[in-house]
SEVO-529263 format. One record per residue (C-alpha): y, z, x; residue number from 1. Coordinates in steps of 0.001 Angstrom, whole numbers, plus 500000, padded with zeros to 6 digits. Layout:
<marmars>
       py       pz       px     n
        Y        Z        X   NUM
...
</marmars>
This chain:
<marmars>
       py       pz       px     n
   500000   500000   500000     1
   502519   498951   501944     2
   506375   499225   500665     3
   507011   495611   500808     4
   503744   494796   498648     5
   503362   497332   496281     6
   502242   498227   492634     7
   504810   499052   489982     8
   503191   502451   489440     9
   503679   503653   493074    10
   506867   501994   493529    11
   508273   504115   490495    12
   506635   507457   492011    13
   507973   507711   494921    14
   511358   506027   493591    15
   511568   510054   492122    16
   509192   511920   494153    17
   509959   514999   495858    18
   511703   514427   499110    19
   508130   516017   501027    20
   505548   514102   498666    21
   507715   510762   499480    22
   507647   511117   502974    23
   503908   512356   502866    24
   502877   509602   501056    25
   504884   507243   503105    26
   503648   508265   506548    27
   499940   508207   505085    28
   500841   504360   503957    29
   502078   504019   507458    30
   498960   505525   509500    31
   496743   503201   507517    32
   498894   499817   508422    33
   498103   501103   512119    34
   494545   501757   511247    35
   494043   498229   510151    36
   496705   496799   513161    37
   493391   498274   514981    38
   490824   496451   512769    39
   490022   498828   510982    40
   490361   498934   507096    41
   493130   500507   504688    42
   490571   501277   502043    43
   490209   504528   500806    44
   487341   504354   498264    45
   488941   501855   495817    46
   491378   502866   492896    47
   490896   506304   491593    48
   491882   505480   487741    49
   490786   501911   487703    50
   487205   503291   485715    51
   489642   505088   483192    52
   491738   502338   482492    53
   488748   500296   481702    54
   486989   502919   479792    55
   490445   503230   477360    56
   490856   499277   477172    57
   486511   499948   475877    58
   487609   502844   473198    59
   490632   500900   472157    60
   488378   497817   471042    61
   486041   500257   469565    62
   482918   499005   471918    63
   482652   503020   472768    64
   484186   506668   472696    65
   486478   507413   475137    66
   485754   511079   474901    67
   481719   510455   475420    68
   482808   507571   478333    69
   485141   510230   480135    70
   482017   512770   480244    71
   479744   510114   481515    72
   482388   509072   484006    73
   482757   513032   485598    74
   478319   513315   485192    75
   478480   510466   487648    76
   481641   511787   489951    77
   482962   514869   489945    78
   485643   514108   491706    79
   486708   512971   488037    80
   486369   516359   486513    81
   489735   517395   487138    82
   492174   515294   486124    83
   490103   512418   483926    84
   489735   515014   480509    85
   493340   515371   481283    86
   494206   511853   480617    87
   491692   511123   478121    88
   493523   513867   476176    89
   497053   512126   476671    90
   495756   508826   476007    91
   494373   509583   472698    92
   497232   511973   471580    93
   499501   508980   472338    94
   496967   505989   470615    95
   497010   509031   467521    96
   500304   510252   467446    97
   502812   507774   468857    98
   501700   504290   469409    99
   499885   504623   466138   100
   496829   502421   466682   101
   494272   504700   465259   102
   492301   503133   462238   103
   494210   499771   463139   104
   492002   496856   463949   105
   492724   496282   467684   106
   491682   493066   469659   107
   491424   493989   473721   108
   492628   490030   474852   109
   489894   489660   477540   110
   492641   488150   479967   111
   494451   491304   481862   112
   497952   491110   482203   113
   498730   490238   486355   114
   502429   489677   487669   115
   504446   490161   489998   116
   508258   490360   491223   117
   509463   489154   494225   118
   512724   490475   495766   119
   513353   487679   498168   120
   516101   489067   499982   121
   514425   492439   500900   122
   510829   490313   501555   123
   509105   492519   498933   124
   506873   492357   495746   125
   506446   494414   493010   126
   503090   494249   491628   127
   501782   494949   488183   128
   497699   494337   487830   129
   495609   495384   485152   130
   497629   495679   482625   131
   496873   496148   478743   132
   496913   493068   476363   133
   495824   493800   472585   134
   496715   492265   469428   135
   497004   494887   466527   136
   495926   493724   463050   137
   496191   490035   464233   138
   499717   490829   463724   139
   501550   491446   467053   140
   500651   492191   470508   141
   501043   495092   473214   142
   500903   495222   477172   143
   500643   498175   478088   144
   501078   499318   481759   145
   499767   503088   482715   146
   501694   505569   485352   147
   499349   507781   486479   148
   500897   510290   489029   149
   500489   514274   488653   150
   503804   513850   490408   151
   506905   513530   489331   152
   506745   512997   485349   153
   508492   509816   484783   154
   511906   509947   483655   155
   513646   507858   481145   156
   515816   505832   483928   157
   512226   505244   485269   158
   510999   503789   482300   159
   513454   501696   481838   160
   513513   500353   485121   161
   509488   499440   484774   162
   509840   498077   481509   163
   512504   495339   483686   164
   510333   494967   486216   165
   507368   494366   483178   166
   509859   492196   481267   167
   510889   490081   484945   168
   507437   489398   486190   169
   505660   488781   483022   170
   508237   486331   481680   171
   505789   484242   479693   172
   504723   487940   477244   173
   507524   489073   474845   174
   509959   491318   476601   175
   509945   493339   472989   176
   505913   493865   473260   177
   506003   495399   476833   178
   505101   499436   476856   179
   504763   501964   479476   180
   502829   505174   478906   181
   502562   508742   481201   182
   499180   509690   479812   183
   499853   513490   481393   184
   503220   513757   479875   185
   501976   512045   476660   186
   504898   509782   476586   187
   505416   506099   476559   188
   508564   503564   476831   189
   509597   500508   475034   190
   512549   498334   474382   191
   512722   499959   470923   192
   512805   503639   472001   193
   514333   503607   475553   194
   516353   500462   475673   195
   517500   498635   478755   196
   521027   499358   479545   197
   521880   496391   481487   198
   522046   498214   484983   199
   518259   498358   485459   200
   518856   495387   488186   201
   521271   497430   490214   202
   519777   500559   490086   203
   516319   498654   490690   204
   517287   497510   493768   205
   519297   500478   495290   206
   516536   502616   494764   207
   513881   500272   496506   208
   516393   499329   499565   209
   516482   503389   499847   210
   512475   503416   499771   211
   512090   500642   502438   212
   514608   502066   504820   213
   513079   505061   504457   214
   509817   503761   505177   215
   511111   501580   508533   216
   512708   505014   509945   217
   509210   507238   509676   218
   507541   504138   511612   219
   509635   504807   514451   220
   509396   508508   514645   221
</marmars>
């Protein structure tokens, strides 16, 4: 995960992080480009939610349970038995409670949602992989992008600055169908409850010029 390639979810963590986690999680990002400048490998085991996220995309078509999938998942790692309940618990109260999909006929389009956005003058990319594409009651669709950290909640600016970055590098979805949720804060953004103020570019791009210089100053200590 280097700064200058990096998923939306990260970028927007340490955007708000905790001056410590940043820089911890920045000089572990940096030890690993080293480790593979050596030949060796930056993988760490794969993605730690991607199992989740496939087992909610499974409940929301109604193929399974995502309460009976989440205790299979932990039976088969326990490194899952921590925090997994924990989002299965926000992702439900939020299908239940806010997005309101429950006991709505939900299509999972097969097709993820992949994108990404380039800021050319900086030489980085903002990723977004994996995300969310259903079509409620044949009526209108959702992408829906997840933000997983423990660490820091996501704010509102934050939202609104992924739901940009969503509505930039998936230009061919409808900007109006694009969601975000924080399954451990049991929130979610959208146009309609958090709308974009106009200054998401700006702030955008001040915030990720901070995170790469940052980033070039702990690879010279």
């Amino acid at each position: 995960m280097s700064v200058l390639d990096i998923p939306l979810r990260k970028a927007l963590q340490l955007f708000y992080a905790p001056d410590s986690l940043r820089r911890s999680i920045l000089k572990e990002d940096i030890r690993l480009d080293r480790k593979k400048e050596t030949g060796g490998t930056r993988s760490r085991g794969g993605d730690f939610y991607l199992p989740f996220w496939s087992d909610v995309k499974r409940h929301i078509s109604g193929d399974s349970d995502l309460i009976q999938l989440t205790d299979d998942r932990i039976k088969s790692n326990r490194n899952f038995k921590r925090l997994y309940p924990l989002l299965r618990d926000g992702v439900l109260e939020l299908l239940s409670a806010k997005l309101r999909w429950s006991n709505e006929p939900v299509e999972i389009i097969p097709q993820s949602v992949h994108g990404n956005l380039r800021i050319e003058d900086f030489g980085g990319t903002i990723r977004i992989r994996d995300a969310l594409h259903a079509r409620v009651r044949g009526e209108y669709t959702r992408v829906v992008y997840p933000y997983f950290s423990e660490e820091p909640a996501l704010p509102e600016e934050g939202g609104r600055l992924g739901l940009w970055v969503m509505q930039q590098a998936l230009t061919e979805l409808d900007p109006s169908d694009m969601r975000i949720i924080d399954p451990l804060r049991r929130t979610f953004f959208s146009p309609q409850t958090t709308p974009l103020q106009g200054n998401e570019k700006v702030v955008f791009r001040e915030k990720y010029r901070s995170l790469i210089g940052e980033w070039e100053r702990l690879k010279h200590e």
